[in-house]
ROGU-298677 format. One line per field, with one value per residue (C-alpha): residue number from 1; residue in one letter; y, x, z negated. Coordinates in Angstrom, 1 decimal, padded with zeros to 4 digits, always signed. Each point is the difference from the previous one (the first is absolute). Layout:
! residues N
nr: c(NUM,...)
rest: c(A,...)
yy: c(Y,...)
xx: c(X,...)
zz: c(Z,...)
END
This chain:
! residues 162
nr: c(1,2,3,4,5,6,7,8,9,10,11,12,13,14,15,16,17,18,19,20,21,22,23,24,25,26,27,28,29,30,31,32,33,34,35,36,37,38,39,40,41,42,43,44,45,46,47,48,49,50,51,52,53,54,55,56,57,58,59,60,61,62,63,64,65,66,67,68,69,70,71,72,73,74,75,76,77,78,79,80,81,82,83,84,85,86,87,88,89,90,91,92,93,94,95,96,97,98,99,100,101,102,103,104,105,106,107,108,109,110,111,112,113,114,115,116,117,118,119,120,121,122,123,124,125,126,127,128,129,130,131,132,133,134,135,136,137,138,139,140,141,142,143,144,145,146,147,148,149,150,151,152,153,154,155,156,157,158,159,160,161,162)
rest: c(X,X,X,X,X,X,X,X,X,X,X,X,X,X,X,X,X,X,X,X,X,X,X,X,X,X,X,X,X,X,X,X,X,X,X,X,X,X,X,X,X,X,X,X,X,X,X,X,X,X,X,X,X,X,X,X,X,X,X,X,X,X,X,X,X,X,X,X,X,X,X,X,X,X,X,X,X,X,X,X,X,X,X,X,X,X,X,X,X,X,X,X,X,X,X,X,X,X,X,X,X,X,X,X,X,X,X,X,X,X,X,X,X,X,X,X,X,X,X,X,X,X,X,X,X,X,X,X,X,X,X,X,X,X,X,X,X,X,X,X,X,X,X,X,X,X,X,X,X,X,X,X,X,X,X,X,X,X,X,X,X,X)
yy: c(-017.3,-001.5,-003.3,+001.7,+002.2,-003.1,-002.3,+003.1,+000.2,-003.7,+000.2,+003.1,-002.3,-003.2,+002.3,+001.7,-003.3,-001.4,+003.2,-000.7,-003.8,+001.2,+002.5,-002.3,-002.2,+002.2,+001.0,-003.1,-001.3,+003.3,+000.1,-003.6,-002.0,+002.9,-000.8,+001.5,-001.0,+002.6,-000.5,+001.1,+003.7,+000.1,-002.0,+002.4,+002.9,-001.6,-000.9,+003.7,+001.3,-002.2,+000.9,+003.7,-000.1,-001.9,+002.1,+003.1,-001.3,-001.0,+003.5,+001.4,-002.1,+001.2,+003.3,+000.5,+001.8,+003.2,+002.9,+003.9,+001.4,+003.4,+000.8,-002.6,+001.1,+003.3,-000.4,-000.9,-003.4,-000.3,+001.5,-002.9,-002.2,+001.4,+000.7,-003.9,-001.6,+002.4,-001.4,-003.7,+000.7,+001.1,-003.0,-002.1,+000.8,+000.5,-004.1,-000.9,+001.2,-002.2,-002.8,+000.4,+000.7,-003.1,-002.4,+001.4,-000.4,-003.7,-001.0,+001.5,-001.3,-003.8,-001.7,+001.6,-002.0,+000.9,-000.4,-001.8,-002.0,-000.7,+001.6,+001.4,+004.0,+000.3,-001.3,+002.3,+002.8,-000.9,+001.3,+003.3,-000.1,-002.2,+002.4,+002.7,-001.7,-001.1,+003.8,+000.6,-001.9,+001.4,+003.9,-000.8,-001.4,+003.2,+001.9,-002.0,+000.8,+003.6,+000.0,-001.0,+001.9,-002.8,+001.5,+001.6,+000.4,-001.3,+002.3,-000.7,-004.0,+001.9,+003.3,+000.6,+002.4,+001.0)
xx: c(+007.7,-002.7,+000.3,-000.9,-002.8,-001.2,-000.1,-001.7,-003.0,-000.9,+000.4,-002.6,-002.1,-000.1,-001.0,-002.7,-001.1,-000.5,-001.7,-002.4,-000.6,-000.4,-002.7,-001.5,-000.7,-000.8,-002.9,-000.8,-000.5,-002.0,-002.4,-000.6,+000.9,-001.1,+002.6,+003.4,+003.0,+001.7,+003.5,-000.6,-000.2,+003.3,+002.0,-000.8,+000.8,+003.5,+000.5,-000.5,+002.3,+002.8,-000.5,-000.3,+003.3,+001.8,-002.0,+001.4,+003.3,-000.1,-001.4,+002.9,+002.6,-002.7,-000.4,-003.6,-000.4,-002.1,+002.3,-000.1,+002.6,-000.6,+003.7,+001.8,-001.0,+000.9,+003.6,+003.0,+000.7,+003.3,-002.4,-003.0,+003.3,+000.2,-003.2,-000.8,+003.2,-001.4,-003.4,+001.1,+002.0,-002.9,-002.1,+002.1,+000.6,-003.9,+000.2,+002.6,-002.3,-003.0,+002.5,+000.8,-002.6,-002.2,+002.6,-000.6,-003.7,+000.7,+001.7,-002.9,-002.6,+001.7,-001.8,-003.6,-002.5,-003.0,-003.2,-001.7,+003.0,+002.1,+003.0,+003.0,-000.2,+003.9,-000.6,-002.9,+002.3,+002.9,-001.4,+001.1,+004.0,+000.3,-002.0,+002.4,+002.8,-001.0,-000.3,+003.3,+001.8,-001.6,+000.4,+003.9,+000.7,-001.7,+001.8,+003.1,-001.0,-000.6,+003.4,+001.6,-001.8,-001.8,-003.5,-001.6,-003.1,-001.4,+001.8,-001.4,-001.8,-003.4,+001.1,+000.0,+001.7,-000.7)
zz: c(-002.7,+002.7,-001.4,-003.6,+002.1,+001.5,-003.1,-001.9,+002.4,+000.1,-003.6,+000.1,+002.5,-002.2,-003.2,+002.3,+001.2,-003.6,-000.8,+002.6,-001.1,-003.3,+000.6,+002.4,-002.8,-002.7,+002.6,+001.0,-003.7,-001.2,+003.0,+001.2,-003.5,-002.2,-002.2,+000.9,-001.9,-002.1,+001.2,+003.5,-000.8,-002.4,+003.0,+002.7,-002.1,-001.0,+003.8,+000.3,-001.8,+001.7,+003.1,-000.5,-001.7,+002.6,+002.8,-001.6,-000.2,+003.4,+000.9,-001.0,+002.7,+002.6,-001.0,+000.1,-004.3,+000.9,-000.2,+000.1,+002.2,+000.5,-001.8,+002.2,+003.6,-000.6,-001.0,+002.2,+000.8,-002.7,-002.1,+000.2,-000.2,-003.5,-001.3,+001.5,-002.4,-003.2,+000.7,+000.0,-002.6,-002.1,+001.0,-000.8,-003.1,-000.6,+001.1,-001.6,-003.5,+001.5,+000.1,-003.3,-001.7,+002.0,-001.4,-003.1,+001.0,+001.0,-003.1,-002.4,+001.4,+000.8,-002.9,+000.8,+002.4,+001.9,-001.0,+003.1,+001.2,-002.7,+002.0,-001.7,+000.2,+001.2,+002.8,+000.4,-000.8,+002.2,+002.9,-001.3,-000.1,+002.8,+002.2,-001.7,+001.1,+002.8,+000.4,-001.1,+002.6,+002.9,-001.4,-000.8,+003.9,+000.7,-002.1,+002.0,+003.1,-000.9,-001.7,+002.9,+002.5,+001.8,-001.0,+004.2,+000.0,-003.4,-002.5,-003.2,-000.6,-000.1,+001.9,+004.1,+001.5,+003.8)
END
């Protein structure tokens, strides 16, 4: 799984770095040139949306989603064992319908192009299911681990318990 961490952050890096090019020009041509190019604005909002999805994915092996857990630290540790497995559970089948439902996404929009750039809208889109997926895998070694009772301190993939 550090490999997949580690390969996940550069490819979060590289997409940050050509949203930082991007901008640099899009600025660069609307305040020096006075004439910026209209592409520019569509690409760094595509390079976006990848890497939120892959961040969030990623978020989810490192266990850093916001989470209330006010119900957790006040039951007994078999307990949080428990009410951790239900909660994966649930999120993973909450995933599993982004998955879906973003290949679904995917395939509808696969003959639809942008306006600026000309790029094929699927590939726009796939950011969605893969970041789902990408989810997936790290909630169901969690759920594993939880299983199995390997979970210590980190009970839940967004959930501490001291």
């Amino acid at each position: 799984m550090r490999a997949l961490d580690r390969f996940l952050f550069v490819t979060i890096g590289l997409l940050l770095l050509g949203m930082v090019v991007d901008v640099a020009i899009q600025v660069f041509f609307r305040y020096v040139i006075e004439d910026p190019p209209t592409w520019t604005e569509e690409l760094a909002r595509y390079l976006f949306a990848w890497q939120i999805f892959i961040a969030a994915g990623l978020a989810f092996g490192r266990g850093s989603h916001i989470v209330v857990d006010v119900l957790l630290l006040v039951l007994p540790s078999g307990k949080q064992r428990l009410l951790a497995g239900v909660t994966d559970a649930i999120v993973l089948g909450f995933l599993s319908v982004l998955v879906w439902l973003g290949i679904s996404m995917v395939q509808l929009t696969s003959n639809t192009y942008s306006t600026a750039m000309g790029l094929n809208m699927g590939i726009v889109y796939a950011s969605l299911p893969l970041g789902a997926a990408i989810s997936v895998l790290y909630v169901v070694m969690h759920l594993i681990n939880v299983v199995r009772g390997k979970v210590g301190q980190n009970v839940a993939p967004s959930v501490r318990v001291d």
